[in-house]
KOLGULO-658006 format. One line per 5 residues: number of its first residue (from 1); their letters; for each residue y, z negated, x negated of N, C-alpha, C, O, CB. Coordinates in Angstrom, 1 decimal, always signed. Glycine has a CB too. Layout:
BEGIN
NUM	A	Y Z X Y Z X Y Z X Y Z X Y Z X | ...
***
This chain:
BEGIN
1	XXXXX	-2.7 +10.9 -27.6 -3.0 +10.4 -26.3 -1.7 +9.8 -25.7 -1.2 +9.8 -24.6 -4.2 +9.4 -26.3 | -1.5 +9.2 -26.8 +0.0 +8.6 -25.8 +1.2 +9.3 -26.0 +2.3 +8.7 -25.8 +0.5 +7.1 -26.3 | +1.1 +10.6 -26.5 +2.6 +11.5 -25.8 +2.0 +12.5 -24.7 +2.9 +12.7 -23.8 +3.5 +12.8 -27.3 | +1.1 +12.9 -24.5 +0.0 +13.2 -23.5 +0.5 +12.3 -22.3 +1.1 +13.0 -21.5 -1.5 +12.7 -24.0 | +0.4 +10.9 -22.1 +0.8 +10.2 -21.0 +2.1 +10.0 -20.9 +2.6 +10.1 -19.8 +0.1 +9.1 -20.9
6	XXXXX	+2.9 +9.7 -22.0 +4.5 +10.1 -21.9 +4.7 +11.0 -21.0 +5.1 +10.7 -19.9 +5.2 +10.7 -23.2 | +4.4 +12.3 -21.4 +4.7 +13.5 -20.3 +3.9 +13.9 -19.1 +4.3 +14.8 -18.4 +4.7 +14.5 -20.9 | +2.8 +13.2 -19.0 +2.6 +12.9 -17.6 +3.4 +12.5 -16.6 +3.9 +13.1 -15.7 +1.8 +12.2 -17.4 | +3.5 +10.8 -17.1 +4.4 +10.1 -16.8 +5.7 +10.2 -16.2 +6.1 +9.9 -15.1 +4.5 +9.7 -17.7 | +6.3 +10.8 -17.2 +7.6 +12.0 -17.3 +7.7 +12.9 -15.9 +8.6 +13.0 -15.2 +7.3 +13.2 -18.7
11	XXXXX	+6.2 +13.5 -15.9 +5.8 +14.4 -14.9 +6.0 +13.7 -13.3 +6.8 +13.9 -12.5 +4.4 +14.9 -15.2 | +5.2 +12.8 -13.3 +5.1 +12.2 -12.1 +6.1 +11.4 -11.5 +6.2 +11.2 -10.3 +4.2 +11.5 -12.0 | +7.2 +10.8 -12.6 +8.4 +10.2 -12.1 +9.0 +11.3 -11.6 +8.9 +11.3 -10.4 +9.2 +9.5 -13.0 | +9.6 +12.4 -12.2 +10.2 +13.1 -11.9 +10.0 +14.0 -10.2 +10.8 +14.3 -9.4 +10.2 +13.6 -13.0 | +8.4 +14.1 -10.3 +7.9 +14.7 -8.8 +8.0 +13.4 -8.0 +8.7 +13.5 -7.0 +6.3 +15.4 -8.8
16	XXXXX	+7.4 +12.3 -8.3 +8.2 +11.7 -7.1 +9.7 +10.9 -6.7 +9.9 +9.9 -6.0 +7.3 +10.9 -6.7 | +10.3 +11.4 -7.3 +12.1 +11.1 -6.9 +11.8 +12.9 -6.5 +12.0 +13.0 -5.3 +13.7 +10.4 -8.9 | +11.6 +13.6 -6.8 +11.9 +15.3 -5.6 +11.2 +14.7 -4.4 +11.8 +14.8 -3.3 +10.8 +17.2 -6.2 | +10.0 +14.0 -4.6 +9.3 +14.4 -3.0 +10.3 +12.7 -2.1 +10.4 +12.5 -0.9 +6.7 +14.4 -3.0 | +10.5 +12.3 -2.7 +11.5 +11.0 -2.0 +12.6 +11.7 -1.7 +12.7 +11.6 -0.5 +12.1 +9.6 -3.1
21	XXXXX	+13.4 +12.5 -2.1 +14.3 +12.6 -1.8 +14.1 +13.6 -0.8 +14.9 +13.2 +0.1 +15.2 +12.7 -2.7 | +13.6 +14.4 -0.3 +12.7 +15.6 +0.7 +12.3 +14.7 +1.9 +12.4 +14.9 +3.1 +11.0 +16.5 -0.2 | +11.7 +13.5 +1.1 +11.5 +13.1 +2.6 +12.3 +12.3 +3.1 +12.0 +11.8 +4.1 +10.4 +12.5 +2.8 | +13.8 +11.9 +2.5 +14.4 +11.3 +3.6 +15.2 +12.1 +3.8 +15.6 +11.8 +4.9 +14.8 +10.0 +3.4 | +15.9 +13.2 +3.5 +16.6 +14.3 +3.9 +15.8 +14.9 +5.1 +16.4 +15.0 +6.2 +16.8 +15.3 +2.6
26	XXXXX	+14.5 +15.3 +5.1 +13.7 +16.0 +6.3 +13.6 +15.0 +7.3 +13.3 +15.5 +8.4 +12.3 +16.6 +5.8 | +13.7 +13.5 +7.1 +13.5 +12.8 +8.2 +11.6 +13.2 +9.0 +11.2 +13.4 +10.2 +14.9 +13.3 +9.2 | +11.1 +13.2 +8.3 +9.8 +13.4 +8.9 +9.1 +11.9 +9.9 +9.4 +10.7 +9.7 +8.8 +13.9 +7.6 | +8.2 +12.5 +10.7 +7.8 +11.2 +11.3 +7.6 +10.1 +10.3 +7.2 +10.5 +9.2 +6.5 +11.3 +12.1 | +7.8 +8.8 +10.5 +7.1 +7.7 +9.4 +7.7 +8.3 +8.3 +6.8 +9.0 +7.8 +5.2 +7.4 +9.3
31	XXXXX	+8.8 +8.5 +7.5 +9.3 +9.0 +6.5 +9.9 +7.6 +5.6 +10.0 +7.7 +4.4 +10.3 +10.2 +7.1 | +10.3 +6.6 +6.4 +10.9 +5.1 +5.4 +9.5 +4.7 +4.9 +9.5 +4.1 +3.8 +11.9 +3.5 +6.4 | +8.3 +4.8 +5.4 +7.0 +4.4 +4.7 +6.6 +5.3 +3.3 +6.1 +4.9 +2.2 +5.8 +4.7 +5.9 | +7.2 +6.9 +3.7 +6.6 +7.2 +2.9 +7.8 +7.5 +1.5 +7.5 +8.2 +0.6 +5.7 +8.2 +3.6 | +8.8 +6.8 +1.6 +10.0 +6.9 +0.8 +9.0 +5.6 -0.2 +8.5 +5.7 -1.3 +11.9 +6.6 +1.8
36	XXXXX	+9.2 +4.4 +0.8 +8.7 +3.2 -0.1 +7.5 +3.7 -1.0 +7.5 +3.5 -2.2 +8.1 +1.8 +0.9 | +6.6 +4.4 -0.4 +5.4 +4.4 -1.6 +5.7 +5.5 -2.3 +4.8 +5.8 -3.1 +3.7 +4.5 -1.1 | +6.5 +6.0 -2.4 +7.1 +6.9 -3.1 +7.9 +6.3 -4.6 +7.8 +6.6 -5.8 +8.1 +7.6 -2.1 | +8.6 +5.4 -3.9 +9.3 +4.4 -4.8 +8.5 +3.9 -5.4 +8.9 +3.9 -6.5 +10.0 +3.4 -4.3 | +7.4 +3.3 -5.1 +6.1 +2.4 -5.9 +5.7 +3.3 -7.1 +5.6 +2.8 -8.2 +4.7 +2.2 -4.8
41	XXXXX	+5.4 +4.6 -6.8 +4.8 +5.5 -7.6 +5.8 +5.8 -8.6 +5.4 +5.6 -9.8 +4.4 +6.7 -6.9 | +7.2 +6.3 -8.4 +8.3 +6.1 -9.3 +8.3 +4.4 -10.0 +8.3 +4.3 -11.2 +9.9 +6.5 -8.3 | +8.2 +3.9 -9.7 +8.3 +2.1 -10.5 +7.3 +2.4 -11.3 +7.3 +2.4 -12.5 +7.8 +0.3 -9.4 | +6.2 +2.9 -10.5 +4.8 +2.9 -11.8 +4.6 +3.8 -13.4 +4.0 +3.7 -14.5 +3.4 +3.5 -10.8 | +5.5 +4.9 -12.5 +6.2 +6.0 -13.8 +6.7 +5.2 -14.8 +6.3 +5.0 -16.0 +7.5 +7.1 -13.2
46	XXXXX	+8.0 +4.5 -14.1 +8.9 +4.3 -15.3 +8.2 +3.2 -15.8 +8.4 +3.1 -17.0 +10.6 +4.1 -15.0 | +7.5 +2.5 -15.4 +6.9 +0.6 -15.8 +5.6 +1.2 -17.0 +5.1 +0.6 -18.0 +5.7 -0.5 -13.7 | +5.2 +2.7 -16.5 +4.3 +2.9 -17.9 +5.4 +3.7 -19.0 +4.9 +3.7 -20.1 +2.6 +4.1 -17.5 | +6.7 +4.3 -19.0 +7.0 +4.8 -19.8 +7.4 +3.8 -20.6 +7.3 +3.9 -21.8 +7.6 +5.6 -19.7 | +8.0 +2.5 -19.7 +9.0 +1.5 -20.6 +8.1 +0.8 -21.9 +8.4 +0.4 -23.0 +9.7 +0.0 -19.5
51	XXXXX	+6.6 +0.8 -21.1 +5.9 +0.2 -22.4 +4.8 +1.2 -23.6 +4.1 +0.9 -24.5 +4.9 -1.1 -21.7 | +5.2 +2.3 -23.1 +5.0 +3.4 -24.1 +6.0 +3.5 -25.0 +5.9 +4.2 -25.9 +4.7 +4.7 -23.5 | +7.4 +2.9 -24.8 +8.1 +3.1 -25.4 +8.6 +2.6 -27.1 +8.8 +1.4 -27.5 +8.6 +3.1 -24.5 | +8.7 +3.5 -27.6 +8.6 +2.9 -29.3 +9.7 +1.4 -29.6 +9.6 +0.3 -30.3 +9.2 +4.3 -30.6 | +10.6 +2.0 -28.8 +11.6 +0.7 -28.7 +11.1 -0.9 -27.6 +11.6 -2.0 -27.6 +13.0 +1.6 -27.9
56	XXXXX	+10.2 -0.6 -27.0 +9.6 -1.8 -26.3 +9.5 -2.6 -27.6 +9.2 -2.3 -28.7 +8.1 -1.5 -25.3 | +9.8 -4.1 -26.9 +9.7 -4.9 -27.9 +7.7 -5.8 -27.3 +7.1 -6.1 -26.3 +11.6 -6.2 -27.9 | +7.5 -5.8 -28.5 +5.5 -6.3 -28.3 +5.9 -7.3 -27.5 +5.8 -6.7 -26.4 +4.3 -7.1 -29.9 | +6.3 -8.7 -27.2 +6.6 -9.4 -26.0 +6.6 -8.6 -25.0 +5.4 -8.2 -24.8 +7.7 -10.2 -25.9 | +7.5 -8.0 -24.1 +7.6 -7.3 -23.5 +6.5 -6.3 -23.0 +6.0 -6.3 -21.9 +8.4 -6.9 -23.8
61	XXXXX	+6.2 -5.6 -23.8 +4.6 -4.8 -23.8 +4.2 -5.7 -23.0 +4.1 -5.7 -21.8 +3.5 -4.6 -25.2 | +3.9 -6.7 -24.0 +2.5 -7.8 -23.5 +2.6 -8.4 -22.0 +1.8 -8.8 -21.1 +2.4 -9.5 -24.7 | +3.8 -8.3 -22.0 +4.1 -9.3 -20.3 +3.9 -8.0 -19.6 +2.8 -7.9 -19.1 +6.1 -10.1 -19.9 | +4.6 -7.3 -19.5 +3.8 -5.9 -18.2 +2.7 -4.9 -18.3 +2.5 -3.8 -17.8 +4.9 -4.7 -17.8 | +2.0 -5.8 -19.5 +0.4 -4.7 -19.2 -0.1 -5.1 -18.3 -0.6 -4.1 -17.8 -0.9 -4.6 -20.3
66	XXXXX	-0.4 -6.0 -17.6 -1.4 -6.8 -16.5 -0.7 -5.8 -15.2 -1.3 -5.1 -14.3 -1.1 -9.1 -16.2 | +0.7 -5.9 -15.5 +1.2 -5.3 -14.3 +0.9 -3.6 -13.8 +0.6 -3.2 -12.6 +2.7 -5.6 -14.6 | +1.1 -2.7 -15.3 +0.9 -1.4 -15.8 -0.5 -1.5 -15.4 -0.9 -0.8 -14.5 +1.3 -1.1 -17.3 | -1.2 -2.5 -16.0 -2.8 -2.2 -15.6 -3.2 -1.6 -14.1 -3.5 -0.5 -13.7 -3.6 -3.7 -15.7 | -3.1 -2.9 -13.4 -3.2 -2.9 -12.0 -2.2 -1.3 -11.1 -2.4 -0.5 -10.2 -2.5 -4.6 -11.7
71	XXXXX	-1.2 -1.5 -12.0 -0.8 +0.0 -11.3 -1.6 +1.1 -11.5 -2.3 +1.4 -10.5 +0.5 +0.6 -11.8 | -1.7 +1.6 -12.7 -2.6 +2.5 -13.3 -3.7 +2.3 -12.4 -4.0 +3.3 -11.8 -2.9 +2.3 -14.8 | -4.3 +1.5 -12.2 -5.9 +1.2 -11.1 -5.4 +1.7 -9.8 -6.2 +2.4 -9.3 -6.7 -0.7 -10.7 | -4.2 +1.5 -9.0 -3.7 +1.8 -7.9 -3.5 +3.6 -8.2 -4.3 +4.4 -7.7 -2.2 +0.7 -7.6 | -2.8 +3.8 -8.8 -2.4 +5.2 -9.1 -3.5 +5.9 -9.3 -3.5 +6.9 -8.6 -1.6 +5.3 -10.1
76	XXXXX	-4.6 +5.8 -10.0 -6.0 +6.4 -10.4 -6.1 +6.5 -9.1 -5.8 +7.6 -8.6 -7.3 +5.6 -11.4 | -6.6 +5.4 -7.9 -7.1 +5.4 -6.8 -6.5 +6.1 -5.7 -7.2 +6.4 -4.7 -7.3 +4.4 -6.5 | -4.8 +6.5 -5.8 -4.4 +7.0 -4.7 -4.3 +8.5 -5.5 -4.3 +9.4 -4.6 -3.0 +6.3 -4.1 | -4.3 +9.0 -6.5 -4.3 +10.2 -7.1 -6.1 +10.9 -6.4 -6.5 +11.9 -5.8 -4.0 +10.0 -9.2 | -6.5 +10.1 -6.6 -8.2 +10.6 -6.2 -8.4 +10.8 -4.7 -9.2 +11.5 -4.1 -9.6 +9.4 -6.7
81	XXXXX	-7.3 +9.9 -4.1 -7.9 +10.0 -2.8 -7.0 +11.0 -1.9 -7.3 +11.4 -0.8 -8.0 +8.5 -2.1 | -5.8 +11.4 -2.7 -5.1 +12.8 -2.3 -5.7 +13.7 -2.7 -6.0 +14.6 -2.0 -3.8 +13.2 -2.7 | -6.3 +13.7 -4.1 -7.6 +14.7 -4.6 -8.2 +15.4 -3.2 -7.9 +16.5 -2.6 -9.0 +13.6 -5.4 | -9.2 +14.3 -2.9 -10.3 +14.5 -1.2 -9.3 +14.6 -0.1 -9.4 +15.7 +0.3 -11.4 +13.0 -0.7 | -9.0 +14.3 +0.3 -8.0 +14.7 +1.4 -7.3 +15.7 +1.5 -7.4 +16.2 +2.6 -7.2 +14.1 +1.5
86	XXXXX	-6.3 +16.4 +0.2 -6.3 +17.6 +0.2 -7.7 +18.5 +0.5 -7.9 +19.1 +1.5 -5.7 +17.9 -1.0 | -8.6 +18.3 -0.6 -9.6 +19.5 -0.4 -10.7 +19.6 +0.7 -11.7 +20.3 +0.8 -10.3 +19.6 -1.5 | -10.0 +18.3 +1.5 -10.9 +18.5 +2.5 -10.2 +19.1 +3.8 -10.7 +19.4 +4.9 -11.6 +17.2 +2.8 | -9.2 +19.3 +3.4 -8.3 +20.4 +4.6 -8.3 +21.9 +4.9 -8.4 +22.8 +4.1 -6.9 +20.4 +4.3 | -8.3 +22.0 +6.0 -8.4 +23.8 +6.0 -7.0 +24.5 +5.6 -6.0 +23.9 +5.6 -8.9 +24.4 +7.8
91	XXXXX	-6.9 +25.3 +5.3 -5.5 +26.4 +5.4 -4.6 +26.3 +6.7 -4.8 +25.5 +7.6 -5.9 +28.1 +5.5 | -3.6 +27.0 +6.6 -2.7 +26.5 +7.9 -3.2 +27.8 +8.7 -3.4 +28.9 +8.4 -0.8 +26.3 +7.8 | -3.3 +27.1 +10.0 -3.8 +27.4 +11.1 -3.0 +27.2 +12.4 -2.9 +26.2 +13.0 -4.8 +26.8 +11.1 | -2.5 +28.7 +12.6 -1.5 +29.1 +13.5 -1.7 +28.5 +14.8 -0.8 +27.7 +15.2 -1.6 +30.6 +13.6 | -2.8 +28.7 +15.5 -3.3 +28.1 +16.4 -3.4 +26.7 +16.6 -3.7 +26.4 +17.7 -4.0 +28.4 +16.4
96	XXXXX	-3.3 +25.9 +15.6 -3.4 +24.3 +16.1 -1.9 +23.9 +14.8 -2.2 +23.5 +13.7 -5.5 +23.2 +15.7 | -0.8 +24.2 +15.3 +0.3 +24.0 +14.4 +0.4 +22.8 +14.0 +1.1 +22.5 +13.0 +1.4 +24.3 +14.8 | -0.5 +21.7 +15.0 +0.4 +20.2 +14.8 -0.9 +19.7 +13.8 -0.8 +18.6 +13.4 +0.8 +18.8 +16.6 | -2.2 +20.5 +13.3 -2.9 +19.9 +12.4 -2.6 +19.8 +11.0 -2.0 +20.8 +10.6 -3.9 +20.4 +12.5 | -2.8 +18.9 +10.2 -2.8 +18.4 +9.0 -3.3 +20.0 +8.4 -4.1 +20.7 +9.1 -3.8 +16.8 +8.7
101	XXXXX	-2.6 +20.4 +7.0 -3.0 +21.6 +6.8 -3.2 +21.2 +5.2 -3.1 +20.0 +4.9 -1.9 +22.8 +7.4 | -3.4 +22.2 +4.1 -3.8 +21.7 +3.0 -2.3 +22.0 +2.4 -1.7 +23.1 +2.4 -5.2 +22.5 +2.3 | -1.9 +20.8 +1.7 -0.5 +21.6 +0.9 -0.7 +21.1 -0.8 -0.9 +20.0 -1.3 +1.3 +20.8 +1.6 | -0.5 +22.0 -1.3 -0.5 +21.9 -2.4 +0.1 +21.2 -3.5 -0.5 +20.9 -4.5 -0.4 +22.6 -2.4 | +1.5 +20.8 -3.2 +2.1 +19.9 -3.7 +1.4 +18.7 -3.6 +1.1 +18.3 -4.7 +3.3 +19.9 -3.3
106	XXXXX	+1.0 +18.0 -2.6 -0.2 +16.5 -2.5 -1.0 +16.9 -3.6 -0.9 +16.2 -4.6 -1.4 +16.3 -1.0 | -1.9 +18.0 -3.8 -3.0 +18.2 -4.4 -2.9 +18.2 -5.7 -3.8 +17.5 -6.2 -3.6 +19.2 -4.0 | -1.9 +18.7 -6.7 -1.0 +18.6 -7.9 -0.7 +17.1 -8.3 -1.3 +16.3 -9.1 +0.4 +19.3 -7.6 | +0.4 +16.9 -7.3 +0.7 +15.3 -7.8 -0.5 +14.2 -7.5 -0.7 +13.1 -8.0 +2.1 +14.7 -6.8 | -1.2 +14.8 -6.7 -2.8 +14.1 -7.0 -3.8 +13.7 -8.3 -4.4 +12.8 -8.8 -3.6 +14.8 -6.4
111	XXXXX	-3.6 +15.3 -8.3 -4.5 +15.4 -10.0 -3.2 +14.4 -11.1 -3.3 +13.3 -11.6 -4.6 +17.8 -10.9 | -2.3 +15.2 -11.2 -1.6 +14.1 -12.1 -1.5 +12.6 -12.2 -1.5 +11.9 -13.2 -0.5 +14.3 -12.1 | -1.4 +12.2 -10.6 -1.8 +10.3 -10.6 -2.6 +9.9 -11.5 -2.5 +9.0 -12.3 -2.5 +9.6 -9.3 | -4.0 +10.9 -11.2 -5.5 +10.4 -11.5 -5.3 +10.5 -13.1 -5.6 +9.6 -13.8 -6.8 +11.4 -10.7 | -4.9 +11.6 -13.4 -4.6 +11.7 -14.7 -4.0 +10.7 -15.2 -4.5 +10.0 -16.1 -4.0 +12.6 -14.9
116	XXXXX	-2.4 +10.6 -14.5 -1.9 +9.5 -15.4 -2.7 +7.8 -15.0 -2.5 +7.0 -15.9 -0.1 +9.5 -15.2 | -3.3 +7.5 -14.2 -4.0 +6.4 -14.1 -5.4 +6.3 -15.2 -5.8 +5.2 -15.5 -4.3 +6.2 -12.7 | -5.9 +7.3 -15.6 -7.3 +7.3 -16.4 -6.2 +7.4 -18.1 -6.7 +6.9 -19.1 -8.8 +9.1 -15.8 | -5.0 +8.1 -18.2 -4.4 +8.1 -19.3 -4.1 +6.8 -19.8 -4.2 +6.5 -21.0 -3.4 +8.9 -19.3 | -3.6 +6.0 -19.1 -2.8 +4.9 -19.3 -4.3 +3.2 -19.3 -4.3 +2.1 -19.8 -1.3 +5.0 -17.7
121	XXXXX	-4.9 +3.7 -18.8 -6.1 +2.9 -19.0 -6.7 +3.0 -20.6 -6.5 +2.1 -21.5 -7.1 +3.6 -17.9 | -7.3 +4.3 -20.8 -7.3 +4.4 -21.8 -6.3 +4.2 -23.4 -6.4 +4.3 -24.6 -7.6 +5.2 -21.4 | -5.8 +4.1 -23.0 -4.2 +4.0 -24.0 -4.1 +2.6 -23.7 -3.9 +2.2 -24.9 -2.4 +5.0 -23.4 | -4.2 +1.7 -23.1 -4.0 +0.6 -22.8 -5.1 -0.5 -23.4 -5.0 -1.7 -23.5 -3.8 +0.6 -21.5 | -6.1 +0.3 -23.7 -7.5 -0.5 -23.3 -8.3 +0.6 -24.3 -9.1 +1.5 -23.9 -8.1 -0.5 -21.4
126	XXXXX	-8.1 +0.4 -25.3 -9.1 +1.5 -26.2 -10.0 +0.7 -26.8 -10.0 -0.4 -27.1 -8.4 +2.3 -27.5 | -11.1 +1.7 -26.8 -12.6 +1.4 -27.2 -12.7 +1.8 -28.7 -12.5 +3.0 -29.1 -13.8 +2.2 -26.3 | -12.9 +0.9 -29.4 -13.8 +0.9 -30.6 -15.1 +1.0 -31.1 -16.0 +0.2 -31.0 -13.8 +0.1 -31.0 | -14.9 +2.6 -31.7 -16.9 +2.7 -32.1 -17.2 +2.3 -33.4 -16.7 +2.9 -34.3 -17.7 +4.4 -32.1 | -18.1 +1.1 -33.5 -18.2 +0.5 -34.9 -18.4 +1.7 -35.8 -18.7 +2.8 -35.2 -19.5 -0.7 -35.0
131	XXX	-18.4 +1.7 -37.1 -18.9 +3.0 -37.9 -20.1 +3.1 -38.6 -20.5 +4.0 -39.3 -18.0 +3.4 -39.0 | -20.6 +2.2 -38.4 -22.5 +2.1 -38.5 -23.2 +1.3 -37.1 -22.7 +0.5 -36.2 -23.0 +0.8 -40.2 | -23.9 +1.7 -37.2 -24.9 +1.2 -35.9 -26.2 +0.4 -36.4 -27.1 +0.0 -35.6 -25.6 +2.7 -35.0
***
């Protein structure tokens, strides 16, 4: 489970430093907003690899799980809600060019947030099934 979220992790840092850097090269409307939460999502990457990491010293762990936590809850929640938002979009549509269209890349790095936010929960927070009942 936890090389599983390593390379999520891995995954999602890496896609968002591509889509940061796309958006401040493209200059899109509101593009310094969407650099910052971009950056957030990159912090949250590397803030769960540093304490997946075998070399993390247990102090350390222990001081940025509260922090990792709360990200992971943020990340689960914005991964789900690009989830719905993507799939609630139509295809692109020639005729109304300036509408929100479905893109795929959102919908990807969506599933992976959600992923890595339910991975890192789990891994963070494991449940024990007694072995008699």
């Amino acid at each position: 489970m936890r090389q599983t979220l390593t390379a999520v992790a891995l995954f999602t840092l890496i896609a968002s430093c591509w889509l940061t850097v796309m958006t401040v090269v493209l200059h899109h409307a509101g593009y310094q907003w969407q650099a910052a939460v971009s950056a957030l999502f990159m912090a949250q990457s590397a803030l769960t690899l540093s304490v997946m990491s075998p070399w993390a010293a247990a102090r350390t762990r222990g001081r940025l799980r509260w922090l990792v936590t709360i990200g992971a809850a943020a990340v689960l929640y914005a991964g789900g809600a690009a989830v719905a938002e993507q799939l609630s979009r139509s295809a692109f549509d020639p005729a109304r060019s300036g509408a929100p269209h479905f893109e795929g890349f959102a919908l990807v790095l969506g599933v992976f947030f959600a992923i890595q936010g339910i991975l890192t929960l789990v891994v963070l927070f494991p449940t024990r099934v007694p072995a008699t009942l």
